[in-house]
C-alpha positions in Angstrom: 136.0 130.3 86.3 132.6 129.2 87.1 132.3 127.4 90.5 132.6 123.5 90.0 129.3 121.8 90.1 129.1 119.2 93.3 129.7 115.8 93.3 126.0 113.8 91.9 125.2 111.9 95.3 125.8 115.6 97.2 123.4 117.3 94.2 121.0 115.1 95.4 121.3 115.3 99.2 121.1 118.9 98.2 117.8 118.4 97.0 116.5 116.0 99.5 117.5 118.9 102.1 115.5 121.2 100.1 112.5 119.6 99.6 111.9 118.3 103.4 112.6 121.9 104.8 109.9 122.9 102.2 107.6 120.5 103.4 108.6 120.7 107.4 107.9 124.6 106.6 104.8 123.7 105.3 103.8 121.5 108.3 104.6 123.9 110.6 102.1 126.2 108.9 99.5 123.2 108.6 99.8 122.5 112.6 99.7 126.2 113.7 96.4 126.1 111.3 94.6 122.7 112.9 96.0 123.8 116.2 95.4 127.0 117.0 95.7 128.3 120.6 92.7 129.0 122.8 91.2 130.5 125.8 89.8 129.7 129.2 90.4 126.5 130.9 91.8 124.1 128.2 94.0 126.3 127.3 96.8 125.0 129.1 95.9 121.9 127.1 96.0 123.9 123.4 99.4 125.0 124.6 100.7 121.6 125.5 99.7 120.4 122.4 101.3 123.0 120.2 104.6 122.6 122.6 104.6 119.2 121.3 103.9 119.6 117.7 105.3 122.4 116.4 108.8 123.3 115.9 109.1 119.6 114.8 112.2 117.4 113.9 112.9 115.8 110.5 109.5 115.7 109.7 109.9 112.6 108.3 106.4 111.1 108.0 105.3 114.2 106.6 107.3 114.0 103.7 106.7 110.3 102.8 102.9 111.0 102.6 104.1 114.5 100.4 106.0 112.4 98.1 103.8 109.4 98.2 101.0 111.9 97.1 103.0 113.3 94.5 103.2 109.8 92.6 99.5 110.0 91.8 98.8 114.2 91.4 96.8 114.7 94.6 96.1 117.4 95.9 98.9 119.5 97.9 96.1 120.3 100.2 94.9 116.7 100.3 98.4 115.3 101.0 99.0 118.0 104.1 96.5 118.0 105.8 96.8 113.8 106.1 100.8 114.7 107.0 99.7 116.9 109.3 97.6 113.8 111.1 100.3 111.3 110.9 102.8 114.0 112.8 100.2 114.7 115.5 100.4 110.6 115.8 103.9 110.6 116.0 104.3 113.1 118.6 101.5 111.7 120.8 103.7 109.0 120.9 107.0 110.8 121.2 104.7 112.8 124.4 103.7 109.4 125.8 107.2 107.9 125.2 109.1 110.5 127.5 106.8 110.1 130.7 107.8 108.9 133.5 106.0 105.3 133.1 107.7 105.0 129.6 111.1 106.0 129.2 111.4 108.9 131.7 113.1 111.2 129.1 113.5 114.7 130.1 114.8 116.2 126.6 113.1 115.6 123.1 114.0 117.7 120.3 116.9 119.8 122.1 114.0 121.4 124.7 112.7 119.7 128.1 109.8 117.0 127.1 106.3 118.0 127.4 105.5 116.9 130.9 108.7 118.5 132.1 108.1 121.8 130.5 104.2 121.7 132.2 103.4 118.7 134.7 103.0 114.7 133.4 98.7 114.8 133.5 98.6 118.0 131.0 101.6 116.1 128.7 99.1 112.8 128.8 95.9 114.9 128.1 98.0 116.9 125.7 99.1 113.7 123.6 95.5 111.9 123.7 94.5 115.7 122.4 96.6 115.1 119.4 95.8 111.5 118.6 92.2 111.9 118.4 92.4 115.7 116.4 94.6 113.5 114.3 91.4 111.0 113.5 89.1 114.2 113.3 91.0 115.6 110.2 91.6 112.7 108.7 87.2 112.2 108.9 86.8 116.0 107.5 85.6 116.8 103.7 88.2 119.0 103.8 90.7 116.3 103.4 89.2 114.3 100.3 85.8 114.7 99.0 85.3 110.8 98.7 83.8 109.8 101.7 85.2 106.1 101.2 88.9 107.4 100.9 88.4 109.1 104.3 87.1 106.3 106.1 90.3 104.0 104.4 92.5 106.5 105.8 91.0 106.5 109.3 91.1 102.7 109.0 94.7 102.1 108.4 95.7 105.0 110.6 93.9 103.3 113.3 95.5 99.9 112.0 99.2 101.4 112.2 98.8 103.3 115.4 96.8 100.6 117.8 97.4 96.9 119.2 99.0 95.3 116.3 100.8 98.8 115.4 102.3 101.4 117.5 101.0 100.4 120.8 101.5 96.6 120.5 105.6 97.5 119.4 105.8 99.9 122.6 103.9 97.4 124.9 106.7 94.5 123.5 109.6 97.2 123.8 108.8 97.5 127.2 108.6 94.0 128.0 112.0 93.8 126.2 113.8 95.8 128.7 112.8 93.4 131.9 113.6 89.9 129.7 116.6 91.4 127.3 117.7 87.6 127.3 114.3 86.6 125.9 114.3 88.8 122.6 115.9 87.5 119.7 116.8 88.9 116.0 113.3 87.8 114.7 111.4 89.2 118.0 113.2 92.4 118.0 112.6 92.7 114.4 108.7 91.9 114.7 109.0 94.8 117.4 110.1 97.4 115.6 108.1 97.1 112.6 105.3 97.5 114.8 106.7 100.0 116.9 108.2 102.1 114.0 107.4 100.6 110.9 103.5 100.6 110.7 103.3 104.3 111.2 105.9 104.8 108.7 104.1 102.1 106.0 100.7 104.1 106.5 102.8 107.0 105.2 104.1 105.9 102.6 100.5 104.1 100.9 98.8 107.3 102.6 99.4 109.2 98.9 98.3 105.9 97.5 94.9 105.7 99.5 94.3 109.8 98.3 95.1 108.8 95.2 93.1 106.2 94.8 96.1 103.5 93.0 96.0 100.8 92.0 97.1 97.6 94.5 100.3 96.9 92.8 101.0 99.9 93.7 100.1 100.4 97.0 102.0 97.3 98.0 105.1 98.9 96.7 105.1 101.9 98.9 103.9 99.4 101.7 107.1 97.0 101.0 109.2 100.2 100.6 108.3 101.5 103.7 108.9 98.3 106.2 112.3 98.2 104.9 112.8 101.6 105.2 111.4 101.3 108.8 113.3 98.7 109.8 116.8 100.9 108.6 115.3 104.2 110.3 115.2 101.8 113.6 118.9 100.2 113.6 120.2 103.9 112.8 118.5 104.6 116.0 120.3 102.3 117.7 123.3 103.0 116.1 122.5 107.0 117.2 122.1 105.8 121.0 125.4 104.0 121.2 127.5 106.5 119.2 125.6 109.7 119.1 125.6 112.9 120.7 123.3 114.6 122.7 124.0 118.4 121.4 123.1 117.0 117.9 120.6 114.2 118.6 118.6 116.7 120.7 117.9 113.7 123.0 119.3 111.7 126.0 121.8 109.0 124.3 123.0 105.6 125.5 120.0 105.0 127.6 119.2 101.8 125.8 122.4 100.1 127.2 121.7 101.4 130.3 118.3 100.2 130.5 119.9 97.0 129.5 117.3 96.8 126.8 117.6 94.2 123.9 118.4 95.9 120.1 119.2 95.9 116.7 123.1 96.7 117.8 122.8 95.0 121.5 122.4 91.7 119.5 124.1 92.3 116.3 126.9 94.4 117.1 127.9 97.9 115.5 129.0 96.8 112.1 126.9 94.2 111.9 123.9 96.2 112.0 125.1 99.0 110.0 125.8 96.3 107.4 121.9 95.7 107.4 120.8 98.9 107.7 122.6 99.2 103.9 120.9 96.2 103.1 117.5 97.2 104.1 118.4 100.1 102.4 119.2 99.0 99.0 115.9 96.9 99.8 113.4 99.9 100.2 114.8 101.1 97.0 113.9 98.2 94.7 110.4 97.9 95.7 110.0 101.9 93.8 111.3 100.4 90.7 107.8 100.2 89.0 107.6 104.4 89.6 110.7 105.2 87.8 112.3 108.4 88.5 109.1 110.2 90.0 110.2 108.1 93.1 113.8 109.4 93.3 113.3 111.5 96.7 111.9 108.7 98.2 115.3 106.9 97.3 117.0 109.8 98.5 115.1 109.0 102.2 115.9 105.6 102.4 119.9 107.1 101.9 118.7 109.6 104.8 117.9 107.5 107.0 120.8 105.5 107.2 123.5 108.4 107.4 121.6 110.7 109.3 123.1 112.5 112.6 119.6 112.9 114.3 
């Protein structure tokens, strides 16, 4: 007898497996390319930077700009090489995140953080290294030949990753854990979308900016993506309190610790599992205008919300 075909919903986790190791296989190969190593001094530097980038996670950014691009038939180069950008972002961050003045985490990915694998100035040099080579692609021909379209990229990159992005949600986060008491549901939600969510919005509309779509569009992706954001962030939480280290590949439970105010802190566990469905099922209905070229990104906003890492 032939071999029974899977259930539908694991067909298509089957897939979504499939097509983000394609395209964290891909990135690897577009990092290695706009990172290569080097020699004399800096090299230290080049090898910090690669430490950090390559041999990545989930690759989740990535693939939202991949898929994002694929709505509107850019170009697989195109769409890469502005992946590649947003993942060099994101592990600045993730860099920055683990020193000592931030959260003092010695493990990211299953290996010993950046500055604990070479010394905390070449792990800060190493992630401003990759923020601004992120910026430098994103301003190359090579990445679309409409001048405009690059400079919109570099502008909501810049948007998602400063003061009223990335930076103003880690500045808050850090406030959060000396006055717990003083963050609410509303504050800690305003947090996170800035901490989490802006990065992941710019890519999600990133295909859309290649693309050159229309608004209604682009607004789609953008309301897709701060839902999304905001479920990636309470399975964080949910990950810190029931996690495990040996699959997380980082330090769990140091929230509570810390004493720091969170989606599961102030909600409780079922609670905010409950509204990490919600924002789930959310995400999903703003892609109804793409039909079924958007089912892997319905597939991510699944993902996100049952994943063990």
């Amino acid at each position: 007898m032939p071999e029974a075909m899977p259930p539908a919903n694991n067909l298509a986790d089957l897939g979504l497996e499939r097509a983000m190791n394609e395209t964290a296989a891909a990135m690897e190969l577009q990092l290695a390319s706009l990172l290569p190593v080097s020699a004399g001094p800096e090299a230290k530097l080049h090898e910090a930077m690669r430490y950090a980038a390559l041999n990545g996670g989930k690759r989740l950014r990535p693939f939202l700009v991949v898929e994002s691009a694929k709505l509107f038939n850019v170009s697989p180069t195109a769409a890469l090489r502005v992946a590649a950008a947003i993942e060099m972002v994101h592990c600045y961050s993730l860099v920055h995140d683990d020193l000592p003045a931030m959260d003092d985490s010695p493990l990211r990915r299953g290996r010993p953080s950046t500055h604990i694998e070479f010394d905390e100035a070449t792990a800060i040099l190493a992630g401003d290294a990759l923020l601004t080579r992120a910026f430098e692609v994103l301003a190359e021909p090579e990445t679309h030949g409409d001048a405009q379209v690059r400079i919109d990229l570099v502008r909501e990159m810049a948007a998602a990753a400063g003061p009223h992005g990335m930076c103003g949600g880690q500045m808050a986060d850090l406030v959060a854990e000396t006055r717990p008491t003083a963050f609410d549901i509303g504050q800690i939600t305003r947090l996170q979308r800035l901490k989490t969510g802006e990065i992941i919005a710019f890519s999600a509309i990133a295909g859309a900016i290649l693309g050159k779509a229309p608004a209604s569009m682009r607004v789609a992706l953008h309301n897709y993506a701060h839902d999304l954001g905001l479920a990636f962030q309470i399975a964080d939480d949910l990950l810190d309190v029931e996690g495990d280290e040996a699959e997380t590949g980082k330090e769990v439970r140091r929230d509570g610790q810390a004493g720091k105010a969170t989606f599961v802190s102030i909600l409780g566990i079922e609670r905010a599992r409950a509204q990490s469905a919600l924002l789930a099922d959310q995400a999903i209905s703003h892609l109804e205008i793409f039909e079924e070229r958007a089912d892997m990104l319905r597939h991510v906003a699944r993902f996100v919300i049952t994943r063990k890492k």
